[in-house]
Steps between C-alpha positions, in 0.01 A plus 500: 500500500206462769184385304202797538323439805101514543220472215679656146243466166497259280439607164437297171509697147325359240593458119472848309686553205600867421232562755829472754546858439148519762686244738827689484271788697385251739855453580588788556255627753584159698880598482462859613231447805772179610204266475691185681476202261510148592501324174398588144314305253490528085510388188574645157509883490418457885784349598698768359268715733547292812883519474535839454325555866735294605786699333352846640520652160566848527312726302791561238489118448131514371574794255791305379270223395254778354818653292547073371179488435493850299791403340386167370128518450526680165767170347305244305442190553507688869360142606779296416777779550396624859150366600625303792870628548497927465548524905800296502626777178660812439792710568569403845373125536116554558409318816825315549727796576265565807576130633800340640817379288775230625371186638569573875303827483260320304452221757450718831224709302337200408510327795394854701245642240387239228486158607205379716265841449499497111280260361482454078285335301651334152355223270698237390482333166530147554445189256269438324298827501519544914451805642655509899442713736813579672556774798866636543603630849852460560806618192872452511590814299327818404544382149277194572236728667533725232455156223191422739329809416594478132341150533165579634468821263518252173234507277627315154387722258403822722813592761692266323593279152500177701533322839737626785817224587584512862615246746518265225132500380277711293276745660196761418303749702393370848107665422411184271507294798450751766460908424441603806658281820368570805412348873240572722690766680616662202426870386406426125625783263324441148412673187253416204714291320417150739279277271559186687158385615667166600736650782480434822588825580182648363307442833718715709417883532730709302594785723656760208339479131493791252257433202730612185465408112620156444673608147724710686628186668714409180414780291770787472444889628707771574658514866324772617159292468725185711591793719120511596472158580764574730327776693157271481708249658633729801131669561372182505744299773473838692100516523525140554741540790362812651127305498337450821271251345847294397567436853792246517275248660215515306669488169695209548159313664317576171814325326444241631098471473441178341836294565434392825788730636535626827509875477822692617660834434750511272614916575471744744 
């Protein structure tokens, strides 16, 4: 397959919790319009985000993670039961049915779609008491992409009972070492839930942002409020799109205020 040729986005989705629902309308509008992506940045809830771009999820695919979520949200402890794993649930296989089976279908969408543009952010536990920062861009099988994003949406005690085991270490969300990635020519996607002061990330612009109520971030509603965040999400990637004042070249310069960056446009 012939890489995309000419400036693509880059976009970097930061760490949201149930506030994905608003990312999952970001998503969309890039999928529909045929934004061309270069390479996708995220961790926790956002890298869920980034690889469904990269997936083109269809609009049937995001009401068949608002049926999971309807489904599940009412089940206590909905935490420990579904917190971190309702999209990869339900009748038909969540998320997985939508992605390649057998390892030689596996391997060409990988090596076509995933590997190289898809960038994920997980923390690794290491001894004694060692948080690591650890970016994942390159998988052997979907099931160790889809491990990767179980990985960096672990919270012990929140999404999940305890640490994630993949690749033959422990794991938890990516956003205690880094909740929202990003380089200077990066589109930053973000809601209210960063409260990372000591990110580097925090002195790049961020392009998309929606101010919603943190407790809805973990706390449970019914779908059709999630289905809001969802159209907040689309409005807001389509005003931002459709801006004059977000002119390709001056967005990404203002990126890259303050890092020394040379200042280059990262779509058309």
């Amino acid at each position: 397959r012939e890489p995309p040729s000419g400036p693509q986005a880059r976009l970097a989705f930061s760490g949201a919790g149930l506030h994905g629902f608003y990312f999952n309308g970001v998503c969309r509008y890039i999928v529909e319009q045929g934004v061309e992506v270069h390479e996708l940045w995220g961790a926790s809830a956002g890298a869920l985000a980034a690889l469904s771009v990269l997936m083109q999820a269809t609009p049937a695919l995001y009401e068949e993670v608002l049926a999971a979520y309807s489904r599940s949200f009412a089940h206590m402890p909905w935490i420990f039961w579904h917190g971190r794993d309702f999209v990869w649930q339900g009748p038909e296989g969540g998320l997985r049915n939508h992605m390649p089976r057998g390892a030689r279908a596996e391997r060409a969408w990988l090596r076509d779609v995933i590997n190289g543009r898809l960038h994920i952010v997980v923390t690794k536990l290491s001894a004694p008491l060692k948080l690591e920062r650890v970016v994942v861009s390159k998988w052997d099988s979907v099931d160790d992409l889809v491990n990767c994003i179980r990985a960096t949406m672990t919270i012990p005690g929140i999404t999940a009972a305890w640490p994630f085991k993949w690749r033959g270490a422990w794991w938890i969300d990516g956003g205690f070492t880094n909740l929202h990635p990003s380089t200077d020519e990066t589109l930053l996607i973000s809601t209210t839930v960063p409260v990372q002061p000591w990110a580097a990330s925090w002195r790049h612009h961020v392009g998309i942002f929606r101010a919603l109520p943190m407790r809805l971030s973990w706390w449970h509603c019914n779908a059709n409020e999630r289905r809001d965040m969802f159209k907040l999400g689309y409005m807001d990637a389509k005003a931002y799109f459709d801006s004059d004042a977000r002119a390709p070249d001056a967005v990404v310069a203002k990126a890259g205020a303050g890092q020394g960056a040379t200042a280059k446009p990262a779509w058309r």
